[in-house]
Structures are given as C-alpha cells and as structure tokens.
C-alpha positions, -999 to +999 in steps of 0.1 A: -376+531-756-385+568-746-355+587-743-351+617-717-332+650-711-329+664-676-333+706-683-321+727-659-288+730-641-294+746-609-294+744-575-316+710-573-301+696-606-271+668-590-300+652-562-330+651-590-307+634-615-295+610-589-330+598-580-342+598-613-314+582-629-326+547-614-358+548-633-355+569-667-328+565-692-309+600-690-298+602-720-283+643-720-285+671-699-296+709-710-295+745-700-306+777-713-269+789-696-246+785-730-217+785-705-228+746-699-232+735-733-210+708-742-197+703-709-199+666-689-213+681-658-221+648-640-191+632-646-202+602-670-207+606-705-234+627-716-227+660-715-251+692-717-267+705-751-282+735-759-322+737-757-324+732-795-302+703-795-328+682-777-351+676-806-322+655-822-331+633-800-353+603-817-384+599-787-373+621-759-393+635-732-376+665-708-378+667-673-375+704-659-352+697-626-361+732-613-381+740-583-385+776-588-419+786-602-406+815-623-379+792-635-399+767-649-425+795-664-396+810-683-386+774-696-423+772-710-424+800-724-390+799-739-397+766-754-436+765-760-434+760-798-407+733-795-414+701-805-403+676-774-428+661-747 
C-alpha cells in the first residue's frame, strides 16, 4: 500500500490534510521549517520529519499542500535529486 507525506506546513496545510485524509493514508507530515520537525502538529500521531526523513519511508509518495507557485518551485528545486514520487 503506497504510503504518503503531506509537505508543506503553511497557510493551506490543516484544510488540504483534512480532505485528503479520507482518501490517502497520511502517514507523516514535512517541512523545510526545522522549527516543525518532530512536532505532532495535527494533533494525532504522526508528527512532522525533516525533508530527508521521508525517504525512510518504504513506498511513499509526497503531496506538496502549498498553493503558492514560488513555494512549490523552491520545494522542487530543493528536492529534485531526492528520491520519493
């Protein structure tokens, strides 16, 4: 079963998770903000890892949960030679 990490704690983040909670298995949360790493910011029990914490996750696919163009540019770009979906 595909695994996947919601990136990006921002403005949007608490309404995207809520939706897609109901159809993908959320399995952690990330951030490029270090001040959120480690942290159960939604209450339950998966907290927030650092960006390269995700690939120690067996089949995981990340969904960016940012609206912002330039936001989700710099989270390519960041993380274009990492290997996740």
């Amino acid at each position: 079963m595909k695994s996947y990490v919601a990136f990006g704690i921002g403005i949007n983040f608490y309404s995207y998770v809520e939706r897609i909670d109901s159809v993908c298995n959320i399995v952690a949360f990330s951030d490029n903000n270090p001040n959120h790493w480690g942290k159960y910011i939604f209450g339950d029990e998966r907290k927030c890892v650092a960006p390269f914490e995700i690939s120690n996750y067996e089949n995981v696919c990340v969904i960016i949960t940012s609206e912002k163009e330039n936001s989700i540019q710099a989270i390519e770009k960041r993380h274009a030679n990492a290997d996740f979906s």
